[in-house]
C-alpha positions, 0 to 999 in steps of 0.5 A: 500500500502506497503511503499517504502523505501527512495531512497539511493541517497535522504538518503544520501542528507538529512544526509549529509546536517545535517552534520550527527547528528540531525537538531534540533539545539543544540541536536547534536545527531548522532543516526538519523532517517529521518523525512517527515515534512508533513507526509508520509499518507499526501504526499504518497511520499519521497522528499528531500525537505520534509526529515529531519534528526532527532534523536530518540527523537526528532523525537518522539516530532515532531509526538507528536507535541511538534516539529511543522512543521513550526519549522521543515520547519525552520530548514530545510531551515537553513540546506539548506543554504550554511553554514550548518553543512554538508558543514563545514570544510575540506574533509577527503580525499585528493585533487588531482589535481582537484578532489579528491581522497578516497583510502585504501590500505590493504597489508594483504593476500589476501588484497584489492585496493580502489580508487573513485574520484570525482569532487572538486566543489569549489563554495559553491552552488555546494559543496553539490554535492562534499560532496554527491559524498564523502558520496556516495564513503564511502558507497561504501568502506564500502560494498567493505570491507564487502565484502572482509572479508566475502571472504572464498576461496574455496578448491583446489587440491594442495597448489600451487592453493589455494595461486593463488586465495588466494594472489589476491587482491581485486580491485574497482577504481571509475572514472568519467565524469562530463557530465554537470554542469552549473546553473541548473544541476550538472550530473556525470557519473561513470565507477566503475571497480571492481574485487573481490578475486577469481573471475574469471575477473574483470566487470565494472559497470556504475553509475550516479549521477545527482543533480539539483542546485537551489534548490538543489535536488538529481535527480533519476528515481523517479523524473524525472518520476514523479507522472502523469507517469509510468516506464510503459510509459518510457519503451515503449517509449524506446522499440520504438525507440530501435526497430525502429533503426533496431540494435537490437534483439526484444527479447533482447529488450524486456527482456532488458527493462521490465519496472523495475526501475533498467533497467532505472537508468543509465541516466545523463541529457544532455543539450537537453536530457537524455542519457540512458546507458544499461550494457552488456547484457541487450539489446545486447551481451556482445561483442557490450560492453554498448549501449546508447540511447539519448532522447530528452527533448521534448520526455521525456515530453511525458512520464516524470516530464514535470515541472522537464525536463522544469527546466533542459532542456538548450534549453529553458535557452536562 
């Protein structure tokens, strides 16, 4: 079986909780691989709490076994605590208001726009989460300004058209909505606004984030799914309740959720439930805009992680 590539959003945790250089303590080394502490033919999977980030050569000493795993299960859980590298010292970006703000500006022809905020956890248990969300939105101003500089704008008939296409900036705003943060979850959704040079409009795109708190741990499709289910079970579950509402064309339907992780990545967790949010397109026409669909934590047991979705479900808090 071919191995899957780590998920961005584990990635991204386990770099940022190790400050971006090695978790070996005085290596400091910013040149970082990730390390499955039990290893990957043992496990067969990809968790944030089994990753550690390790350089080149320590990485070479673990599977050598000069690093063992009981050290690496230490050092990771110093990472973990609150005054790990990753959640030292100031943002880089701004606060505003009560969030933050990443942005750049170029005034070079045809330049471009960008702006992302995200929320400014203040209690050290959720900072991770701040510090996750700014990694997430450098990441995403790094592919807008890849993208900017290799724009080629084409050819036109009269030096008039070719600078109205030339001249307009390229453009992405990032905002959010926290849908839910309390001790368990922290869930963000996102409405990224993006419009590149010479492009004929602009297109809007959602994106989550979702985290849980205690331990900390980023929450994709993977894990809500977990490993006694299939993308299988979660897509007809869906096309269930999307046809039997009545609202929807079958074959938009079917063609909308073919089970496909990406058909299924926009979700935030909900106090009771997990909304669903499908893009223009996907399972109706453009002018019905982004259509969303609610599933109760008890569905999702039938078809998901019931171990994860017990954690994560308010109801059973009280």
């Amino acid at each position: 079986m071919q191995r899957p590539a780590i998920p961005a959003e584990i990635k991204r945790a386990v770099l940022v909780e190790a400050g971006h250089r090695c978790a070996i303590p005085r290596c400091g080394e910013t040149e970082l691989d990730i390390h499955h502490i039990v290893p990957w033919e043992t496990c067969q999977k990809h968790e944030y709490s089994n990753l550690i980030a390790l350089c080149p050569v320590c990485h070479r000493r673990a599977h050598k076994g000069e690093i063992d795993r009981k050290a690496l299960l230490q050092y990771k859980a110093a990472l973990i605590a609150t005054d790990s590298p990753g959640l030292q010292g100031n943002f880089d970006a701004p606060i505003v208001e009560i969030r933050r703000r990443i942005s750049e500006f170029n005034l070079d022809v045809p330049g471009y726009r960008f702006e992302f905020d995200f929320p400014d956890f203040q209690e050290p248990v959720r900072r991770v989460v701040s510090k996750n969300l700014e990694a997430w939105g450098n990441e995403l101003l790094a592919q807008f300004k890849e993208n900017q500089e290799s724009y080629v704008p084409f050819e036109t008939e009269g030096d008039a058209e070719i600078d109205s296409f030339f001249t307009t900036p390229s453009q992405l705003k990032g905002t959010y909505q926290v849908v839910r943060n309390d001790e368990a979850v922290i869930s963000v959704e996102y409405v990224l606004d993006r419009y590149f040079t010479g492009a004929a409009h602009s297109g809007k795109h959602t994106r989550v984030q979702n985290f849980l708190i205690k331990p900390f741990q980023p929450v994709t499709l993977t894990e809500l799914m977990g490993e006694t289910s299939s993308i299988e079970d979660l897509s007809s579950l869906i096309r269930e309740i999307l046809l039997d509402s009545g609202q929807y064309d079958e074959e938009w339907v079917l063609r909308g959720t073919e089970p496909k992780e990406r058909n299924f990545s926009r979700f935030v967790l909900e106090e009771r439930g997990v909304r669903f949010t499908f893009e223009e397109y996907q399972i109706d026409c453009y002018a019905s805009g982004r259509q969303k669909l609610w599933i109760s934590y008890d569905q999702m047991k039938g078809v998901g992680n019931a171990s994860l979705i017990e954690k994560i479900n308010k109801h059973d808090f009280y």
